[in-house]
C-alpha positions as CSV (number, residue, x, y, z in Angstrom):
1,X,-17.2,17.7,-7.8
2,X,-15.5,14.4,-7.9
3,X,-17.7,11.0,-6.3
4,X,-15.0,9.0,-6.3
5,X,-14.2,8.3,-2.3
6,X,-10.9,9.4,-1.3
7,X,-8.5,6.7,0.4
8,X,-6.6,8.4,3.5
9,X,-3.7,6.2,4.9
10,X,-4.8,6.2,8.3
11,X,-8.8,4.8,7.5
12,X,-7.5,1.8,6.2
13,X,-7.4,0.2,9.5
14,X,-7.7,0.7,13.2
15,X,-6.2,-0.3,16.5
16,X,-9.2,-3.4,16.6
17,X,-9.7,-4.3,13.2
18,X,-8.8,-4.3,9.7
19,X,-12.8,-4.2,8.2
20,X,-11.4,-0.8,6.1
21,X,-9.1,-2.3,4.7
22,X,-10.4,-5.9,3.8
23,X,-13.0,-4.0,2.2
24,X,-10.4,-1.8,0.1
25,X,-9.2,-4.9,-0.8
26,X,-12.2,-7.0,-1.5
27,X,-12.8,-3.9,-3.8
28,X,-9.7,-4.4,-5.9
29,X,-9.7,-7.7,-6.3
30,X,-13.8,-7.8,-7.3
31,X,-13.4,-5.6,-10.6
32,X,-12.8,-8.2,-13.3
33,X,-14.0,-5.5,-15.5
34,X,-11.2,-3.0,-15.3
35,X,-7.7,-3.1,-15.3
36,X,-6.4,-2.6,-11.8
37,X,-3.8,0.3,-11.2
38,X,-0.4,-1.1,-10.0
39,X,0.5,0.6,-6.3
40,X,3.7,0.6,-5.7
41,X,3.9,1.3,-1.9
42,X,7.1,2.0,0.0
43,X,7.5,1.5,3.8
44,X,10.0,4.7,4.4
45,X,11.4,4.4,7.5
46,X,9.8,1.9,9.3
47,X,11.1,-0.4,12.0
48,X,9.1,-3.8,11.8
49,X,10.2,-4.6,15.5
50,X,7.8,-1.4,16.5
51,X,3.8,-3.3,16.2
52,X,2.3,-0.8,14.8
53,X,5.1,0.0,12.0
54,X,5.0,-3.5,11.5
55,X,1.4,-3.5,11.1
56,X,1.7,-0.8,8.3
57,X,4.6,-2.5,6.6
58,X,1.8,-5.9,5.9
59,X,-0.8,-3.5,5.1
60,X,1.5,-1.7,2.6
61,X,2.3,-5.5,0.9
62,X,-0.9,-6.7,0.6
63,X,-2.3,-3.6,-1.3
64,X,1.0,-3.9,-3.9
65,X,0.3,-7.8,-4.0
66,X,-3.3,-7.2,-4.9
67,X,-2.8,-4.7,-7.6
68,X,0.2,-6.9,-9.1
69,X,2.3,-4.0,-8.3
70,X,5.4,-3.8,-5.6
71,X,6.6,-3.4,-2.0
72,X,9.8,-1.7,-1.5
73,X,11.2,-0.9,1.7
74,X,13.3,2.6,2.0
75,X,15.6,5.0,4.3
76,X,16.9,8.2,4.1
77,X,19.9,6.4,2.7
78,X,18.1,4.5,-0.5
79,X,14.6,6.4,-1.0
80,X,16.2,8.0,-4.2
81,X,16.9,4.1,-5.4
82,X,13.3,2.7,-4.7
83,X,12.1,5.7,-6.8
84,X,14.2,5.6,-9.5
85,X,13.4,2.0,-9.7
86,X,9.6,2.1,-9.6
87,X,10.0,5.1,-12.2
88,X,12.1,2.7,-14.2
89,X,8.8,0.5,-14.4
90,X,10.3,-1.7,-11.4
């Protein structure tokens, strides 16, 4: 069985706080030690007039910033774009 602690999107914060997710980040950014995996994140149809999809879209650029990887924003219309891209080694 695997110890490793799984990361579900909706644990890394709540409607009061952000403690998961300052701690996920805290996390990355304290292992000198290893390489950090680049996560590419991609805010798929989200309106950032709507709070909460706003909320996601920051949460979304601050774990690519802090694993030197990328934010992309997508639609229907350009999700096979932002793929290709990131497959491309963005």
């Amino acid at each position: 069985m695997n110890n490793r602690s799984k990361i579900k999107p909706d644990t890394l914060t709540d409607d009061e706080n952000n403690t998961a997710l300052d701690q996920l980040l805290q996390k990355i950014r304290s292992s000198p030690e290893r390489k950090p995996v680049r996560i590419f994140t991609i805010g798929y149809a989200l309106n950032p007039k709507v709070q909460e999809e706003a909320a996601a879209l920051e949460i979304l650029k601050q774990i690519a910033a802090v694993t030197e990887g990328q934010f992309f924003e997508a639609s229907p219309d350009t999700i096979r774009k932002v793929l290709e891209k990131i497959i491309e080694g963005a």
